[in-house]
N, C-alpha and C positions, 0 to 999 in steps of 0.2 A: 126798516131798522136804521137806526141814528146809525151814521157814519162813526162817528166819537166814541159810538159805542162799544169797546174792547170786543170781544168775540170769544167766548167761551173757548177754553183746548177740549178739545174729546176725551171723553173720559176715557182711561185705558181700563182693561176688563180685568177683573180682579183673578190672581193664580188659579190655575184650574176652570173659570169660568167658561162657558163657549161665548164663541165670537170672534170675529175674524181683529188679530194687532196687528198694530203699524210695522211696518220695519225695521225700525229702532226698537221697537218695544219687545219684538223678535230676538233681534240680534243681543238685547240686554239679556231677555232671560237665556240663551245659547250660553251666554258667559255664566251667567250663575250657575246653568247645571255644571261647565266647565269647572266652576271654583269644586262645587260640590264632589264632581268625584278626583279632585286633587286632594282634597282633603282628606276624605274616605279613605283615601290611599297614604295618608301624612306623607306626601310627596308633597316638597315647596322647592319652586326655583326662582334666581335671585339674578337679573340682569345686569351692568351697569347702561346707564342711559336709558329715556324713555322709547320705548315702542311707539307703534300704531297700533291702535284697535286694530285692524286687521291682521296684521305680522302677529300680535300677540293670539291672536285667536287660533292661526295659522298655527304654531307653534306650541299652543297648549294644547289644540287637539293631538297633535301626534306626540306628546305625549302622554296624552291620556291613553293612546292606543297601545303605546308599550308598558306604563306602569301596570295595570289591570295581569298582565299577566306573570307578575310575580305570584297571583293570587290564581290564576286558573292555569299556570306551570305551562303556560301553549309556547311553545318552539318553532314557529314557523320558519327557520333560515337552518336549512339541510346543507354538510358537506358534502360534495359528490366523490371524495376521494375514500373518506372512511365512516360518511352515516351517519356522523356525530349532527347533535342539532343546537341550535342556539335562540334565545330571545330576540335578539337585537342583530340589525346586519352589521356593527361596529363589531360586535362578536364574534361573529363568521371571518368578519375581514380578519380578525387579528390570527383568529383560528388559522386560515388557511395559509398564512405565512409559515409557520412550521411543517408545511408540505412544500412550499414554493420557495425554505431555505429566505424570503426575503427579511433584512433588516435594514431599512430605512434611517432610524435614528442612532447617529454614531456619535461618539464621547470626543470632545477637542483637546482633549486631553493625553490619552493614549490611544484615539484612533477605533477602539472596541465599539465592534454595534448589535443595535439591540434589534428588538420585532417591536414591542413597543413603547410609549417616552415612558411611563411611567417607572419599565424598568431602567432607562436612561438615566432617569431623575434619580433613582435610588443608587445607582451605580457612582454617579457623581459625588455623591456625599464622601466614597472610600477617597477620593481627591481632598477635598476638603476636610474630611477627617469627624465633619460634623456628625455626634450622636443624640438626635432630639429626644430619643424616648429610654428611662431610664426603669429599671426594676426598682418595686418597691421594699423588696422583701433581700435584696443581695447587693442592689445598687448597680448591676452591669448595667451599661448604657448601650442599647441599637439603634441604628439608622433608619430602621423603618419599624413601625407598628406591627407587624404581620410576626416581624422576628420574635419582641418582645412580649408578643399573645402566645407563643410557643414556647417558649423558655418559659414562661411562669408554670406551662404544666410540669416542671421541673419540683417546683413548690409543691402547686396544689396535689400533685399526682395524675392531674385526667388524663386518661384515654379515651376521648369522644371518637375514636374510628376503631369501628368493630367489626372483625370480618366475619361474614353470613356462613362460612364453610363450618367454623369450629369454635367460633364464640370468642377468638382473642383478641383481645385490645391493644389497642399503640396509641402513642402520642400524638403520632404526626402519617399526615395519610400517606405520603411517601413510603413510611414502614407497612402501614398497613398493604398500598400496593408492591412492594415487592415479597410481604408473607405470603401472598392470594397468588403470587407466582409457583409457590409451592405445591401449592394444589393443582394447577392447571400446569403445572411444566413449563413453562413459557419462558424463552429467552431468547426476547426478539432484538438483542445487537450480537453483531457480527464480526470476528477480527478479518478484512481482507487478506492479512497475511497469513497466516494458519487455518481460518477455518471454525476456531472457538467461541461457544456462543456465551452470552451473558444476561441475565436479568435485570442490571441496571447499564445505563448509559454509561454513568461514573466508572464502574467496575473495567468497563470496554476501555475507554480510553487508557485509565491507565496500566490496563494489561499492552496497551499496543506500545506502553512509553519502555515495554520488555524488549519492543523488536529494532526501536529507534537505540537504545540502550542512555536514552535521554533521563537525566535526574533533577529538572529543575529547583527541587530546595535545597539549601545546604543549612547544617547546625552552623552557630555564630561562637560556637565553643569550640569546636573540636574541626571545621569545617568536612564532616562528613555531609556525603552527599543523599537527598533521598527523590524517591520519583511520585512518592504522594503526601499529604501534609499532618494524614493519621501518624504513619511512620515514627515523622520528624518529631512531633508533638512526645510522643513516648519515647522516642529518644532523650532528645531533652531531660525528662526526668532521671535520665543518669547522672547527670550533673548537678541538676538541682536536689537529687533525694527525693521529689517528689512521691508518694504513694497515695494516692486518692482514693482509692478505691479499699473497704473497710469490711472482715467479716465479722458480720454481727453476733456470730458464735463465741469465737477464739478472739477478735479484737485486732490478726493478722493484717496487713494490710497489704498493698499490691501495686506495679505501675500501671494494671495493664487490665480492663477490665475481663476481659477472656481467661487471666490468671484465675482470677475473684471468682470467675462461676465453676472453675473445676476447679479448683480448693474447695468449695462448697458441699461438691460431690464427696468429697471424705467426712464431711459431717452428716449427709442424708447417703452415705454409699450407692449412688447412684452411679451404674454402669450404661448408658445408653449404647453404646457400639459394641456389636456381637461378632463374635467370628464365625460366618458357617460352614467353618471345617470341623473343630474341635468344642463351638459353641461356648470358648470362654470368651468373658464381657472385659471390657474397658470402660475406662473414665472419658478418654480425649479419640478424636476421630486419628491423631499422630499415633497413639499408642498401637491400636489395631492394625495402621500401615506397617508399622515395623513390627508386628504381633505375625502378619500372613507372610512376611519374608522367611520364616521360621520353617512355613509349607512348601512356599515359591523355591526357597534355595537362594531366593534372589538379595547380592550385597552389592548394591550401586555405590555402596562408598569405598575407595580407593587409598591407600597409605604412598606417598607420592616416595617414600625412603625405603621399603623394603616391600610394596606389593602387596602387601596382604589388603584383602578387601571385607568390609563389615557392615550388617544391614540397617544401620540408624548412622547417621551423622555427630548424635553424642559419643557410641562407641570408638568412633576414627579419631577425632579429637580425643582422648581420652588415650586411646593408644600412641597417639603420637607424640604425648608427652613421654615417653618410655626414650624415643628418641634425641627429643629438645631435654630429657632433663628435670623439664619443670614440674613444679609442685605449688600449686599456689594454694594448697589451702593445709593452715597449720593448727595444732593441738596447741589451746591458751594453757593446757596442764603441764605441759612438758617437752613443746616444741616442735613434735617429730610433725612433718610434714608429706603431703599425701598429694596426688595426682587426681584424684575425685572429692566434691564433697560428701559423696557416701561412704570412701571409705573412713574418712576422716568421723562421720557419724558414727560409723561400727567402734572406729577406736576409740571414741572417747566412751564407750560402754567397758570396757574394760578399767578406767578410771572410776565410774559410776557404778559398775555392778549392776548393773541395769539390764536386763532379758527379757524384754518384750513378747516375743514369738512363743508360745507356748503351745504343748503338744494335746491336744484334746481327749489320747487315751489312753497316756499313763502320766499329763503332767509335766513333764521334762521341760526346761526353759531353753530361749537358745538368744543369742546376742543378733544373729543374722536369719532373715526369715527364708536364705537357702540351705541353711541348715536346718532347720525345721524340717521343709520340704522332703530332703535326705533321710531323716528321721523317722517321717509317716511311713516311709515308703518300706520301711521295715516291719511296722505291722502290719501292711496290708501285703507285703512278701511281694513287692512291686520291681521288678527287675528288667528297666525298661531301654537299657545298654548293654547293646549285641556283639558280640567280637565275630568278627566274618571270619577271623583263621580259625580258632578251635572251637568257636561256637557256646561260649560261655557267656552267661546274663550278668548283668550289674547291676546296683540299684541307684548309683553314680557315675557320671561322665567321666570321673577322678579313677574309679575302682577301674572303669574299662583303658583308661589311659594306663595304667600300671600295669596293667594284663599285656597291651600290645606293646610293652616295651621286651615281654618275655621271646616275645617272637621276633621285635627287629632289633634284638642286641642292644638298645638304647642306653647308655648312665649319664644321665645331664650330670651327674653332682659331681665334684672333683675334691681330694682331700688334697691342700695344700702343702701337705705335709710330705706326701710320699708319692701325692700322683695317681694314685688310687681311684677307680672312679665306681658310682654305685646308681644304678636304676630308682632308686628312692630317696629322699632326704633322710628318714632315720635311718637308713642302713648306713650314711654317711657322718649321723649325729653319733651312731652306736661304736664306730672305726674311729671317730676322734678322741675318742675318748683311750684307745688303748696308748695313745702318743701322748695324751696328758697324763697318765697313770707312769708309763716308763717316765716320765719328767720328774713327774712326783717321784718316784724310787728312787732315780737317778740322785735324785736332790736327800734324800734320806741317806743314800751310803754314803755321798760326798760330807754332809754333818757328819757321821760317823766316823768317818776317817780322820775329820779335823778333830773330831775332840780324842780320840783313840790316839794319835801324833803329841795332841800338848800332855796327854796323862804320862806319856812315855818323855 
């Protein structure tokens, strides 16, 4: 062979062919299956500065070994604390920080640390104030993406978390995980101080800010203080008038979304809270508590002026305006002013004419539906007030109150006139009357007398 003569390169053997390739020719197609299943997987990653062939090969294999199992769901990296599994050991690491309490990355700012940066990074923006991602539908601006994919099911309406138990849907899996606590009972926080368990974290803590007696918010209006930020927010709307919340029956509106859904209950009369003493229903889970005090006997509220104790916390207020005086709520008809606003309801029916309550078996209307009540009870001969001295029925607390005054001497009423005093208010209306009558006379002979004097 001429020396000069170049020297053929070996042919390399066409894909798939047999035959033994070079090393190079090896190591080239290694990379192209490597592109091939990155691609497969529309996995691309993007370095700055060039590699080596090798480092890069190094480095796209492993991940080639974790992308694939987005697609065959394999979890190789087990917690040993609670069993939980992960894709990636970046995963696991981050996981097991919230068993080991570790937070590595802290804020230079106020010191606050996280478990990991990226909740760091999002943390920092409340510093900087910066909101990159904006609604398109209301305009509110968030700090991060996650927030503003949640808030738009505000919009659209989704509830993509459903629970397997009963079929209902939530917006945000948080909800979803504390509805599915309902079912299983589970309330795994704990108060150290009392003992009290709770289904959200949230809930724990700020029940323990009960036992610190700590209220870190304050209104900027009124400088009340509060110890969670629901509170405050609906505070607030005392000042501002705020009513956000709308029914779509009546048009009412509300501060307070818990108003809004038992309001609602008087348009679908929905009673969900039962009593199982006497098995009558309520609308609100308060109403029934102070419904069984009625069985119990039991009045934890206290009148700090004269002792008397009453089993809801409206009734004490309510009475202890008898003592202050006050009257805050007044008649635009005519002024007179009232210590409730239901009685102030009842009165202006007297203005209106208006009698609501009506009697379903002879008709009879009534302005108050304890009247009513009193009413039925007459035709069904219901005599459900006992006198323990002589052993006489009532079909009113009123009827049986007038009875035992027979027995203990009692006359509240007093005639101003003479000192007089009467166990009833008409027997005191029907005595004042005989003092106006002698007035009137009196007042008739004295005419008489003047005009009989000037005719003489």
């Amino acid at each position: 062979m001429n020396p000069e003569t170049p020297i053929p390169p070996p042919s390399s053997p066409l894909p798939g062919s047999p035959g033994r390739a070079s090393p190079g020719s090896a190591l080239l197609q290694g990379m192209k299956r490597l592109s091939v299943l990155l691609v497969d997987c529309r996995k691309t990653t993007g370095s700055p500065g060039r590699a080596s062939p090798g480092s890069a090969l190094q480095q796209g294999m492993k991940k080639s070994k974790i992308y694939p199992r987005t697609h065959t769901q394999e979890k190789p990296y087990h917690c040993f604390v609670c069993e939980k599994s992960f894709s990636t050991s970046q995963g696991i690491k981050l996981h097991q920080r919230t068993h080991t309490g570790e937070k590595p990355y802290h804020c230079s700012d106020c010191g606050k640390s996280f478990a990991q940066l990226g909740n760091l990074k999002t943390h920092q923006l409340r510093h900087t104030g910066e909101k990159s991602f904006s609604c398109d539908q209301c305009g509110k601006r968030f700090t991060e993406s996650r927030s503003l994919t949640v808030h738009q099911r505000i919009h659209t309406g989704a509830k993509p978390f459903h629970c397997t138990d009963c079929g209902m849907s939530f917006a945000y899996s948080g909800s979803l995980k504390t509805h599915q606590q309902t079912h299983t009972g589970e309330k795994p926080y704990h108060c150290s101080d009392c003992g009290k368990s709770f289904a959200q974290l949230g809930n724990l803590k700020t029940h323990q800010l009960r036992h610190t007696g700590e209220k870190p918010l304050s209104c900027d209006q009124c400088g009340r203080r509060f110890t969670e930020s629901g509170a405050l927010t609906v505070h607030q709307r005392i000042h501002t008038g705020a009513k956000p919340f709308h029914c779509t029956d009546c048009g009412k509106s509300f501060f307070q979304l818990g108003n809004l859904k038992i309001h609602l209950r008087t348009h679908t009369q929905e009673k969900p809270y039962h009593c199982l003493v006497c098995e009558k229903s309520f609308t609100t889970s308060q109403g029934i508590k102070e419904h069984q005090r009625t069985h119990t006997g039991e009045k934890p509220y206290h009148c700090s002026h004269c002792g008397k104790s009453f089993a809801s916390l409206r009734n004490l207020i309510k009475h202890q305006r008898i003592h202050t005086g006050e009257k805050p709520y007044s008649c635009d008809q005519c002024g007179k002013r009232f210590t409730s606003s239901y009685s102030l309801k009842e009165h202006q029916r007297t203005h209106t004419g208006e009698k609501p309550y009506h009697c379903s078996d002879c008709g009879k209307s009534f302005t108050q539906s304890s009247n009513l009540k009193t009413h039925q009870r007459r035709h069904l001969g219901q005599k459900l007030h006992h006198c323990s001295d002589c052993g006489s029925n009532f079909s009113t607390s009123r009827g049986l109150e007038l009875n035992q005054r027979t027995h203990t001497g009692e006359k509240p009423y007093y005639c101003f006139s003479c000192s007089k005093s009467f166990a009833r208010l008409g027997g005191l209306i029907v005595h004042q009357r005989t003092h106006t009558q002698a007035r009137s006379l009196l007042a008739v002979i004295s005419v008489g007398r003047d005009s009989h004097s000037q005719h003489t």
